[in-house]
N, C-alpha and C positions, 0 to 999 in steps of 0.2 A: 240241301236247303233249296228251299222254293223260289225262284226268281220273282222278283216282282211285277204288278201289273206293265203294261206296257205306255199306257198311258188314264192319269186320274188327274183332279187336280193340283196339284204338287207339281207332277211332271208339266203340267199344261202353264202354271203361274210362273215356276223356278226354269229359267233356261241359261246359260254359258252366258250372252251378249248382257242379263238385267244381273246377274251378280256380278257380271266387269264392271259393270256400272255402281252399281252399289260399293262393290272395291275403290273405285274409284274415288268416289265420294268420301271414302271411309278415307285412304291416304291425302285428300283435302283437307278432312277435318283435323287428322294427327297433325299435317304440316302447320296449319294454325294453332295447334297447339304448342309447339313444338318453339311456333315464333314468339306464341303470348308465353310462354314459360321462360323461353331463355333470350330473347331480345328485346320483348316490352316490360322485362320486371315483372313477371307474373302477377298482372291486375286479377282482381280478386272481381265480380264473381264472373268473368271470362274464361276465366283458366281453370276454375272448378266446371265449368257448362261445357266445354270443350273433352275436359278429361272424362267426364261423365259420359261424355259423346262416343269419345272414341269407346271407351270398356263397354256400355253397350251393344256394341255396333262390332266389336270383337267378339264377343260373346255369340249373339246373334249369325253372325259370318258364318262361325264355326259351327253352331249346331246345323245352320242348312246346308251348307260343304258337306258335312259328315252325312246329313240325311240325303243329299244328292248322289253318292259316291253309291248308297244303296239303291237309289233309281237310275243308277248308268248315266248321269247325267254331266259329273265331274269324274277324273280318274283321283284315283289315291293317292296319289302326289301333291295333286294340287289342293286337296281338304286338306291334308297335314300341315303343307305350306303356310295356309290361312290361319289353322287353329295353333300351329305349334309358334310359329316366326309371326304371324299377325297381332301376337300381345306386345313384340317387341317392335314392331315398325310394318302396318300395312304395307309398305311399297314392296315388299315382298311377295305378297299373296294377287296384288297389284298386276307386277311384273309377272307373276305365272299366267293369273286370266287371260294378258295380252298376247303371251306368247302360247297358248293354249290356244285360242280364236287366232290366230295365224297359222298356226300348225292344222287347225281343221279348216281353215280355207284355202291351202293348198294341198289339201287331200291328204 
């Protein structure tokens, strides 16, 4: 199988630091839901806009993980993490980015 380019737009928009971040945002969004569901009585329409949030933003995660993992840009661990364990609770996929960007900044 043919490697991919080396650099296109994908590789130039998608890097390691803006999907931590997007991670990041995404286990923000779950933690408010998480509180509007089981500590405010799941107010109504907060707790539908929140969960809507998170499943697309899981969704989302995962197909560019997956499609990163074929641009060298994630290893395979880390898309699984997000698509397999991120339907059940981002801080999972969360915690890899972080310790993925720590492992490549110390070589």
């Amino acid at each position: 199988m043919a490697s991919p380019p080396t650099t296109n737009a994908f590789t130039r928009t998608v890097t390691l630091h803006r999907l931590e971040a997007v991670s990041l945002f995404h286990s923000c969004i779950y933690l408010a839901l998480l509180i509007c569901a089981f500590v405010l009585g799941n107010p109504e329409p907060e707790t539908f806009i929140l969960g809507l949030s998170h499943g697309l933003l899981w969704i989302g995660m995962s197909l560019v993980c997956i499609a990163a993992v074929r641009w060298r840009i994630l290893p395979f661990w880390l898309a699984v993490t997000v698509a397999v364990l991120g339907g059940l609770g981002p801080f999972f996929g969360s915690a890899g980015f972080l310790y993925e960007a720590r492992r490549r900044a110390t070589g």
